[in-house]
N, C-alpha and C positions, 0 to 999 in steps of 0.2 A: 635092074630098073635103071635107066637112063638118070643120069643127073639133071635134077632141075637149072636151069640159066636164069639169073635175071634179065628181069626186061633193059633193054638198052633206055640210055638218058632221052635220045632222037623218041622212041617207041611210048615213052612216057610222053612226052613233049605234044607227041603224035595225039595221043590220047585225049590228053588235057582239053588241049585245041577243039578236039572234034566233040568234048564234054558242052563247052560253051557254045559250038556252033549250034549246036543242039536246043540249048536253053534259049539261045537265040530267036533262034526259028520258031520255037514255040513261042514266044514274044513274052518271056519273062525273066527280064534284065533288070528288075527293082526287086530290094525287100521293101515290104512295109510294116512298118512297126511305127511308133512314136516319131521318129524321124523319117524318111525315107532315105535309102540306100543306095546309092548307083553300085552293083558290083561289077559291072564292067568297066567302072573309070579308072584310068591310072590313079598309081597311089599320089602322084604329085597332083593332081587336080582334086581327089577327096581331101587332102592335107588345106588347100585351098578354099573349098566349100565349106569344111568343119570349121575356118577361120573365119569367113563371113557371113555363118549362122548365128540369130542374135544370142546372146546367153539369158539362160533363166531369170526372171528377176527375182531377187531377194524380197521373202514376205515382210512386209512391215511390222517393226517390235511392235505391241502394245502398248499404247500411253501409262505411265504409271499414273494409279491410283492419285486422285487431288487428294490433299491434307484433310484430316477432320476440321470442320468449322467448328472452330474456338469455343466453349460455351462463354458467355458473358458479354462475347464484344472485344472488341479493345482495351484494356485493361486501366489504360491510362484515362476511361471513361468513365470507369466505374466511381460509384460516390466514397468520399473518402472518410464522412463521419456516419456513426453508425446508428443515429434515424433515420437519417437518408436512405441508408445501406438494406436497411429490416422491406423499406418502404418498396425499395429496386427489387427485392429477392421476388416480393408478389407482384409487381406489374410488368418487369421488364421481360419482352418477348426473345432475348436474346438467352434465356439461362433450360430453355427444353422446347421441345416442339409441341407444345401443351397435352394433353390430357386427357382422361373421364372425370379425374380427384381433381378438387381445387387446389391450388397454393393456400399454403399457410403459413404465414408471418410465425418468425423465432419470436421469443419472447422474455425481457428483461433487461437489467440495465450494464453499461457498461464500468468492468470494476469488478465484475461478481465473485463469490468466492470459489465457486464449481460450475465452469461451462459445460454442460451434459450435453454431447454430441451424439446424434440418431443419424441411422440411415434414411428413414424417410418418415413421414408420418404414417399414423396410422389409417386403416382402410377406412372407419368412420369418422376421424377427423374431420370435420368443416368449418369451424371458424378458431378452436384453440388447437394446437399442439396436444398429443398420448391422454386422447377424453376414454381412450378406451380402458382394456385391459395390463395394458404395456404400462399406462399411466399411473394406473392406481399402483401398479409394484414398483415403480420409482418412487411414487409418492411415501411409499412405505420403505422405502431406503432409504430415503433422505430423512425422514423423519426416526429411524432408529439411529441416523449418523447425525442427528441433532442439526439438520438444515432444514432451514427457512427457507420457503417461496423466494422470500425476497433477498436471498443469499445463493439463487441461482442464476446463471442464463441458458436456456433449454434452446436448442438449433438443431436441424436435419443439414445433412446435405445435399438432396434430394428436396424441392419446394415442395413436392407431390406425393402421394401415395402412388408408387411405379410398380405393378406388379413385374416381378421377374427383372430388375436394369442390367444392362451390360455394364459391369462395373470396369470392364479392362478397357473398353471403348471410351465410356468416361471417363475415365484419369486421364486417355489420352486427347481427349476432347480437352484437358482443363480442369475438370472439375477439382481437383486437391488444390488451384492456384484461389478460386473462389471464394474456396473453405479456409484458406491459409489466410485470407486478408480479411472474412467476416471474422475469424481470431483477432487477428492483429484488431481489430476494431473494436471486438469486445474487451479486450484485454484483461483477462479472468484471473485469479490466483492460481488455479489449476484448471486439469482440462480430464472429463471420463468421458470414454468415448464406447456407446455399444452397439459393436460389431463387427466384423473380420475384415470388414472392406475398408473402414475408416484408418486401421493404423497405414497401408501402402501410400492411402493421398497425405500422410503427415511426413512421409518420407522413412519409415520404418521397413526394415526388409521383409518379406512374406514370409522367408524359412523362419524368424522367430515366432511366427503366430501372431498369439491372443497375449502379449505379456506385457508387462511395466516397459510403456515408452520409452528411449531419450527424449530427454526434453525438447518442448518444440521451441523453436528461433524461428526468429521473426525480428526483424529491424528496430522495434521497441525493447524487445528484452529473450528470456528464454523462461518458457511455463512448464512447468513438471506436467506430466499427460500418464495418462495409463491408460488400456485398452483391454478389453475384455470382450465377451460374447456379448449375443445379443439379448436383447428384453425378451424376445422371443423366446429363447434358451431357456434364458433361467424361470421363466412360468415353465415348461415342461417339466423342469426339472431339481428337485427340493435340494440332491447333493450340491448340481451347480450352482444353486442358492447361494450354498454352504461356503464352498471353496471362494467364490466373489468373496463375500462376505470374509474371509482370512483375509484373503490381499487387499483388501480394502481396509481394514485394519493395518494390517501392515504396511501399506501407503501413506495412510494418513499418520502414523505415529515415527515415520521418518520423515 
């Protein structure tokens, strides 16, 4: 069998030439795609053309998110003695975007020996604070812990009965700076508070739960607080009763 030759460089050359004359003649001397393509231009004029196509433009970031609006207002607005302060929490338009539940004024005086601090009112509240279920088993705690009505002050942090509140939204709205100066305004000997959400707006860390506060500070002094479940809770519940009931002893006899 004869050895194969390659084709000469000329032979190729030859080829090539009569490739494109070809393309030529049938009159298809562009790609099209997204751009168009001359592929018959020299590389020095596409090197030119690629330089005076405009370039893509960069899509615009997305604005960040505005801040949450403040609950309260401006802070340095708020009333600084605490009839004024009870009076703000029910009229001021500034502290939720209102309601189905009315606001309900806290109730008591300042000085008290046990500031009892709630999530919100109850669902049938309309002119006092816990007239329901929740109330009558406070009422029955305090009255085994030998306190007087008038040896309380009783507050939500929450004006309203809120079914469902984003409570991580609130805090960052505000809400614990609200709670932190209707404190300071009552200025209580101590502070119970039921519920899981109240100890984070006192400044307490989440990983420890439900347990004996540090004490809260506050520009007047620093109040012993304890935290515990909710009123809700312990009606479900006769153990959870029980256990309250220990540390609450045990709170109060340190």
């Amino acid at each position: 069998m004869p050895a194969m030759t390659e084709p000469s460089p000329s032979t190729l050359a030859n080829e090539f030439a009569a490739a494109l004359d070809w393309w030529r003649d049938a009159g298809v001397d562009h790609d099209f795609a997204d751009d168009v393509t001359d592929w018959l231009v020299a590389p020095e004029a596409q090197s030119a053309q690629q330089e005076h196509q405009p370039k893509p433009k960069k899509k615009a970031e997305p604005a960040p998110p505005p801040p949450p609006k403040k609950i309260g207002g401006a802070r340095e607005d708020w009333p600084a003695e605490l009839a004024a302060f009870q009076q703000w929490l029910v009229s001021s338009e500034e502290l939720d975007g209102g309601g189905a539940f009315p606001p309900i004024a806290p109730r008591g005086s300042a000085g008290a020996e046990l500031m009892v601090i709630l999530p919100e009112p109850e669902e049938n509240d309309s002119d006092d604070l816990l007239a329901g279920p929740q109330g009558r088993l406070l009422a029955g705690i305090m009255q085994a812990a030998a306190i007087s009505d008038d040896d309380i002050y009783l507050a939500t942090v929450l004006r309203r009965h809120t079914p469902m509140p984003d409570w991580q939204a609130l805090r960052s709205a505000g809400i614990g700076e609200v709670l932190s100066h209707h404190i300071a305004l009552a200025a209580p000997k101590r502070i119970l508070a039921f519920g899981r959400n109240i100890p984070p707006l006192l400044g307490n860390d989440t990983a420890q739960g439900t347990v004996i506060l540090p004490n809260f500070n506050h520009e007047g002094g620093s109040i012993p607080a304890m935290g515990v479940g909710s009123l809700a809770e312990l009606l479900r519940s006769a153990g959870r009763r029980q256990r309250f009931w220990q540390r609450w002893l045990e709170w109060t006899d340190s």
